[in-house]
Every structure is written in structure tokens, then in C-alpha cells.
N, C-alpha and C positions, 0 to 999 in steps of 0.2 A: 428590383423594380425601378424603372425611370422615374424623372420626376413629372414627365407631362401625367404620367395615372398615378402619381401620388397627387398631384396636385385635382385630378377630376376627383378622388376618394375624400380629399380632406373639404372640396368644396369651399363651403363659406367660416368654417370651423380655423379660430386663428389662433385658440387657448389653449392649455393642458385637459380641460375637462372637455373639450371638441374631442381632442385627440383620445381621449380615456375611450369614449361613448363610440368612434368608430373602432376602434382596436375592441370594444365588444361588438359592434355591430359584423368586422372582419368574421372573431371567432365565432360569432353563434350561427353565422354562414356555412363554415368548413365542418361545426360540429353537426349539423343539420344534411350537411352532403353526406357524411360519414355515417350518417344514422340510417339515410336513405341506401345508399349502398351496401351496409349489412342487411339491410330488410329484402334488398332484390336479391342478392347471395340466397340468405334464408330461403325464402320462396321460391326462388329459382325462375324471377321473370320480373320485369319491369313495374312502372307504377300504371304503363299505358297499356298492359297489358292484364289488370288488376281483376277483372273479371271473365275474360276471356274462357272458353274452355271448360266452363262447368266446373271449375277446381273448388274444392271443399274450403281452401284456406285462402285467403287475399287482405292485401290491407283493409283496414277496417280506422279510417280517421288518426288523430293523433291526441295524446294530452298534454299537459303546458308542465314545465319542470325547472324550479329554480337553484340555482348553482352557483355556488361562490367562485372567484378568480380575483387574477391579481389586479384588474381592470374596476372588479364591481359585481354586483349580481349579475346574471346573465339570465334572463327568461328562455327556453327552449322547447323547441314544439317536437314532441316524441313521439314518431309512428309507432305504430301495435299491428297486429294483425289479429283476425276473426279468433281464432284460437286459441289466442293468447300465451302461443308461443315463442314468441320472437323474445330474444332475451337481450338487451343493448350491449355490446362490449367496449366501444369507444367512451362512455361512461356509464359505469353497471346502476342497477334498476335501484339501487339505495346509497349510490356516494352522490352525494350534496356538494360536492367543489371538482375540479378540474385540473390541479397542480398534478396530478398522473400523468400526465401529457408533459409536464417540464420533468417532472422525474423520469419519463422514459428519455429523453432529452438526456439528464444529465447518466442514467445508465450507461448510453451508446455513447457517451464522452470517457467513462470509467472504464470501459471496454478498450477503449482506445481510438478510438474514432478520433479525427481532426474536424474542426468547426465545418469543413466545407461537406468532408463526407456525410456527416449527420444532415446538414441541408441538403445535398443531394438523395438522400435515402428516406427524409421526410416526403420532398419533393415526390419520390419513385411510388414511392407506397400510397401516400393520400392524395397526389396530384396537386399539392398546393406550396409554395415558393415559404421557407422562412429567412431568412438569411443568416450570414455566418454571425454579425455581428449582434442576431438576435438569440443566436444559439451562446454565444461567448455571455451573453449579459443574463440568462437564466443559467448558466453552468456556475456560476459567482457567487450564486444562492450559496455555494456548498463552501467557499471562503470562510463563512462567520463559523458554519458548522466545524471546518478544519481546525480552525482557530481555540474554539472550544472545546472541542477534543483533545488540541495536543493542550491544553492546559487544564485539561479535567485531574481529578483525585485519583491518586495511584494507592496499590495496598501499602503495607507498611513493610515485608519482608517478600523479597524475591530469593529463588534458592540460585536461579543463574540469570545471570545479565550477558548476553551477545551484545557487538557491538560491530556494525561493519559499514562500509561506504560504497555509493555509486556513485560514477559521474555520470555527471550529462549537460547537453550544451544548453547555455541561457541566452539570450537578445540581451548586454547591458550597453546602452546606450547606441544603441544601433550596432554594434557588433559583436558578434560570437563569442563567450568565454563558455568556460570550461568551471562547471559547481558541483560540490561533491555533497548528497544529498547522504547522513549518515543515518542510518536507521537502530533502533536500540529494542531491542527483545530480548523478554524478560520471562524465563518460567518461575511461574508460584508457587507455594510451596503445597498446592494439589495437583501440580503437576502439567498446571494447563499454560500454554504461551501466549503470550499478550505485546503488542505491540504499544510499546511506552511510550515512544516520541519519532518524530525525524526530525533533524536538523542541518537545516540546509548551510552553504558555505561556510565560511571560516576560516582561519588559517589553521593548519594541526601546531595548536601551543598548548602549553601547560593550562595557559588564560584562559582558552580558549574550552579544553575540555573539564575545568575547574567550572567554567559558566553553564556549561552542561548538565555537571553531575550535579552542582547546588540545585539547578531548577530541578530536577528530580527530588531530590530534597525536598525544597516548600512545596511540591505536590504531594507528598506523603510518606517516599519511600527513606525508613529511617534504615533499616540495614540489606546489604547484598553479599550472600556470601562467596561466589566465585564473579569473576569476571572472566569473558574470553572475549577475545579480540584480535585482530591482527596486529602489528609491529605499528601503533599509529605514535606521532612525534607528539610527546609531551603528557600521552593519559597516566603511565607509571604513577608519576609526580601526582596528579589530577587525583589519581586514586589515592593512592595515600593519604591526602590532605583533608577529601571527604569523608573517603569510607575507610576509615585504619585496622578496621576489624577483616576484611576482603581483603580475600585473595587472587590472585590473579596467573591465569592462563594465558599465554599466546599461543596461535594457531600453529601445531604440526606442519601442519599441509600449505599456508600459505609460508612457514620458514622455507620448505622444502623446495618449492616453486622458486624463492629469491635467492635457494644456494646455489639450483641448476641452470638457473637463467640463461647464464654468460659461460657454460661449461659444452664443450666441443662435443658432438653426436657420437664420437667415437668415444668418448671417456663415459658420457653422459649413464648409461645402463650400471658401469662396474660405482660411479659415484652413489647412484641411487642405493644398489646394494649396499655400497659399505653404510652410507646414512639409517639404511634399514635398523642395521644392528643397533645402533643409537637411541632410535624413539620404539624399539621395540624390544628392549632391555628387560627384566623383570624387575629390577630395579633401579632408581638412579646410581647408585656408587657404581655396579654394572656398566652403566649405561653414559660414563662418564668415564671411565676408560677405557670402553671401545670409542667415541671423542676423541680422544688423546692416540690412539690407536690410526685413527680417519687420518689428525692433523701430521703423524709423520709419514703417512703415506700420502696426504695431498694437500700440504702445503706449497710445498716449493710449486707447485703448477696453478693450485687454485689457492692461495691464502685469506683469502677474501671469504670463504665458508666457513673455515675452522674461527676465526675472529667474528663473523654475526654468530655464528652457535654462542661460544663464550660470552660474547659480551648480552646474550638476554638468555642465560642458563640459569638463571633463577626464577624465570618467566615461562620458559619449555620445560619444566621440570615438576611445576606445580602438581599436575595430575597423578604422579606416583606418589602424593601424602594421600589421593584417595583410594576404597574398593575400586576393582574391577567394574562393575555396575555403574558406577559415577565416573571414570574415567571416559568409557565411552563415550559418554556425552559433552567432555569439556575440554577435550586434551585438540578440539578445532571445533571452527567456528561456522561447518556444512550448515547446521539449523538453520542460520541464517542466510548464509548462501543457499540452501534452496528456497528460501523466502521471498531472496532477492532475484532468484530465476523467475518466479512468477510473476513477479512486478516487472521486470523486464521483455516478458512476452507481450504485457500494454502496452511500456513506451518503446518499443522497437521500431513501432509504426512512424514517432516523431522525432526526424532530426535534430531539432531544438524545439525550445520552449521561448516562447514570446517574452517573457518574466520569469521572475521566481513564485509569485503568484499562482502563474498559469502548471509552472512544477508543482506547488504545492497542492494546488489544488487537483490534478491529476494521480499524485499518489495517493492523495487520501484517497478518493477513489477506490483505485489499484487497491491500498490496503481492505475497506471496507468490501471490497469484492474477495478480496483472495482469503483474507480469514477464518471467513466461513469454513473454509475446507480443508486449509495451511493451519491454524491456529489452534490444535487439538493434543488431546491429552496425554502426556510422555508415554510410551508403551511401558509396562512391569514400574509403574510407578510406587507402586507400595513398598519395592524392595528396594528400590533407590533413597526413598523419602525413609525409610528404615536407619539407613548409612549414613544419611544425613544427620539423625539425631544423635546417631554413635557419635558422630566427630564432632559436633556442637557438645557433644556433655565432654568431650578428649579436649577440647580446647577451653573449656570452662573451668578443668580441673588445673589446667596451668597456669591460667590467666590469676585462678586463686590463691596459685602455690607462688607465684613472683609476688 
């Protein structure tokens, strides 16, 4: 909007409560057009056409309806018709406030929408201008809420902790970096998955994922008994130091990807094979000299494999101390990768983010939409959560016999 018709709107109004009083007088305009336009849909004909035609049904006056918002009460005059048909949808016939209209706001932002599109699509739909910078300042609502959330009260025991990272680009100080927004999910021990935290940059240290795992801590969570994650710098240590009773997994599939990387299209198929034998061992001692078996057939070309296997083979290895049942679930860390597909079909849309802020407040979002449907309960959970207590009483028995 320019300023010659902001300045005819604000008139003689030079205070905050000027401006409150028009910013309702704006809204109970646009709400009043909306009301009117459902009633000519409904009826199927205008208001100057109201009696035309002999028709059984027509408007029939309006009643007066007060409503809260973030401005003030707002009085509003509510057409009806003869029949008493017409049923309002822009504010239905018993909510008393108006913040629906900022929650559909911040929905089409969760969705993935960029501040301009939402204005434009407001614009298309109800025929009235918001701006971006009015969409950005009721989307902010959902800041405190984030905020709260990622520091609300966690259970006390998780049977798995996932741990996995994205990036994505942030505006710091006027130019483009690169934040790695790390997400941690966690199933319960009913089986159901729960998204515990995200936390945004960092550098990958000890320090770093040590700050991490305490804040889970003073939220509640006193023990975790597997960890899976991929190869990140410094959690090993981090874990240990918190959780001594955790165990830990690193991701199959993401070692497998960092052995093939750099391995030539003509080797690439026979390497994959031979690794096959490896993580599909029936046991580790098995499974530890076909290893050994990989590294004198491909060292001399690729040495740089045989040396990451060894050097976190205490960490790819974990999942043969469990059943079959439990393995499947821990020996990589898909769960969350396909968590993180879904949060990714929202911010595909946005190159960067304005802030970290504007991240944060976007995945929440992202998460509170996808959960819904991602967030559900382990398949054959009974027989898993069975295995679980098998080995909790197997490591109880040792812990008493040292």
C-alpha cells in the first residue's frame, strides 16, 4: 500500500490506539465483505437481487456479533437468510475470536509457503492486500511456541535415540552460510517416536554434542539405551560422558556411501559386493574376517575404506549383540532419514532462510505438520519391546556380577 492511502486511512489518528481502532475498523470491513460473499455463493445471487424472482429463500437483515482479536473486540454485523440456512465459514456461528485467520496464515507458512506467496494467495482468494511483512510478524506467534516446545519435559527412558543433520542456507549478516539444523528422535519404550529436540548450528565437538545430550538430561530423559547416528566428530566421547550405560550404533548405509564415494564406476559394483559380506555377516567374528579378507583385496587401490571400517568397528558392530527384530531397526539411521525427506519436501521451496529464527521457526512447523502421520507406532512392537527386556535383565546380570 503507498503511503498517500495510508496516510487518507490513518486520517487525524497520530497514537497507537488511533492505529489499534483502524486496524479493527480495516478488519471488520474485509470480515463483513467475506460474510457477504458466502451469503451470494449460498443463495446463488446477489444482495440487489434479494427478492427478485419469487425465490422462497433471500436475505433476511443481519445480527450484531462480538469477537475477540489481537486489535480488541470487534462488533460485526452477520447476515442470515429467511431460512435460516446460511451457516458463516469465515467465522463459524459459535467461535468468539478470530486468530483462525492467523493460524491459517501460519498453516500456508508450515506448508512451505514464502511470506510473499501467502500474500499473494490471500490477496487471490479474498481480494484484499496483506503484506509480507504482516505475514512475517503473525508467523512469530509460533517463536515462543517453538521455544517452549523444544524445552518442554521429555520421558525418562527412550529405547532408541536417532540422531541426524541437515543443512541449509541462513542470511548471517548479510550473507549466505551454510547451518546444520540437527534433529534427534527418539522411540519410547511403547514404541511410539517422538521428536525430542532440533538444534541448530554448532561446530561438531565433543563440547558441543556434550551441550546437547545434558539438555536432554535436565529435560528428563535419564537413560537411552541404543544410539544411532551417523559418523558425527565428537558424539562417541559426548556419549559416553552422559549416557555410560548406551550403547551405540553407527549408520550401515551412511559408512557405506563414505567408502564408495571416491571409488571408480568400474570397481564400484565388485566393491559394493565384497562390503556386502561384511554387514551381512551372521555374526561379527564372521563378519570381521571377511574385513580382513575386503582389505587384502583392496587396499593397495582403495586404503582409505579398509581404515574408516576399522577405525569405528566398535560402532558398526553394535547391532550383532542384538535379536534379529532389534537389529533391523538400529544397524542405520533410514527412521530418520525418512523424517528428514519429509521436512525437506517444505523447505525445498526456500533457498535460504532470513535467520536462524526464520529456520527455526519453519521446522517447527514442518515438524508439527509431519508428525501427525511420520510419528507413529514401531510395526510388531510387542516382540521387539520383548528383546528389549531380555537384554536389559542380560546386562543387569553382569553389571552385578563385576
Amino acid at each position: 500500500m503507498d503511503k498517500a492511502k495510508l496516510k487518507e486511512l490513518l486520517g487525524d489518528r497520530k497514537d497507537i490506539s488511533g492505529i489499534n481502532e483502524l486496524m479493527k475498523d480495516i478488519k471488520k470491513g474485509i470480515i463483513e465483505l467475506l460474510y457477504d460473499e458466502e451469503l451470494k455463493e449460498h443463495l446463488g445471487f446477489s444482495k440487489s437481487e434479494n427478492k427478485a424472482g419469487g425465490r422462497e429463500n433471500y436475505r433476511n437483515g443481519s445480527y450484531s456479533k462480538k469477537v475477540k482479536s489481537q486489535d480488541g473486540i470487534i462488533e460485526l454485523e452477520v447476515p442470515r437468510d429467511r431460512n435460516g440456512e446460511y451457516e458463516p465459514l469465515v467465522i463459524p456461528k459459535y467461535k468468539s475470536d478470530i486468530f483462525g485467520i492467523e493460524d491459517k496464515i501460519i498453516g500456508l507458512y508450515g506448508l512451505g509457503m514464502s511470506t510473499r506467496d501467502i500474500s499473494e494467495h490471500i490477496k487471490e482468494i479474498y481480494d484484499f492486500e496483506i503484506s509480507e511483512s504482516t505475514v512475517s510478524n503473525v508467523t512469530n506467534r509460533v517463536l515462543c511456541e517453538a521455544k517452549e516446545w523444544q524445552s518442554r519435559a521429555l520421558k525418562e527412558k527412550y529405547a532408541v535415540c536417532f540422531l541426524d543433520g541437515v543443512v541449509y542456507k541462513v542470511k548471517k549478516e548479510g550473507i549466505v552460510q551454510k547451518v546444520t539444523a540437527y534433529t534427534v528422535i527418539g522411540i519410547d519404550m511403547e514404541g511410539y517416536k517422538e521428536v525430542l529436540g532440533i538444534y541448530l548450528g554448532g561446530v561438531e565437538s565433543s563440547k558441543y554434542w556434550l551441550s546437547v545430550l545434558n539438555e536432554l538430561k535436565t529435560r528428563g530423559v535419564k537413560e537411552i539405551v541404543i544410539f544411532c547416528t551417523d559418523n558425527l566428530t565428537g558424539l562417541d566421547e559426548a556419549i559416553k560422558s552422559t549416557y555410560k550405560g548406551a550403547d551405540h550404533q553407527k549408520c550401515i548405509v551412511h559408512q557405506i556411501r563414505n567408502s564408495v564415494k571416491h571409488v571408480s564406476w568400474k570397481d564400484r559394483k565388485e566393491v559394493c559386493e565384497d562390503m556386502k559380506k561384511i554387514y551381512r555377516a551372521p555374526n561379527v567374528d564372521l563378519a570381521f574376517d571377511n574385513l580382513e579378507d575386503f582389505c587384502v583385496k583392496w587396499d593397495k587401490k582403495y586404503s582409505y575404506i579398509g581404515k574408516s571400517w576399522r577405525a569405528n568397528w566398535c560402532y558398526l558392530t553394535t547391532f550383532w549383540s542384538y535379536p534379529p527384530e532389534i537389529r533391523k531397526m538400529i544397524y542405520t539411521t533410514n527412521p530418520i532419514e525418512g523424517f528428514n525427506r519429509q521436512m525437506r519436501k517444505v523447505t525445498k521451496t526456500k533457498s535460504s532462510f532470513p535467520s536462524e529464527d526464520a529456520l527455526l521457526k519453519n521446522l517447527y512447523l514442518c515438524i508439527r505438520n509431519v508428525e501427525k502421520k511420520y510419528l507413529t507406532k514401531i510395526r510388531d512392537w510387542g516382540i521387539i519391546y520383548s528383546q528389549f527386556l531380555i537384554m536389559e535383565q542380560e546386562k543387569n546380570k553382569v553389571i552385578e556380577n563385576e
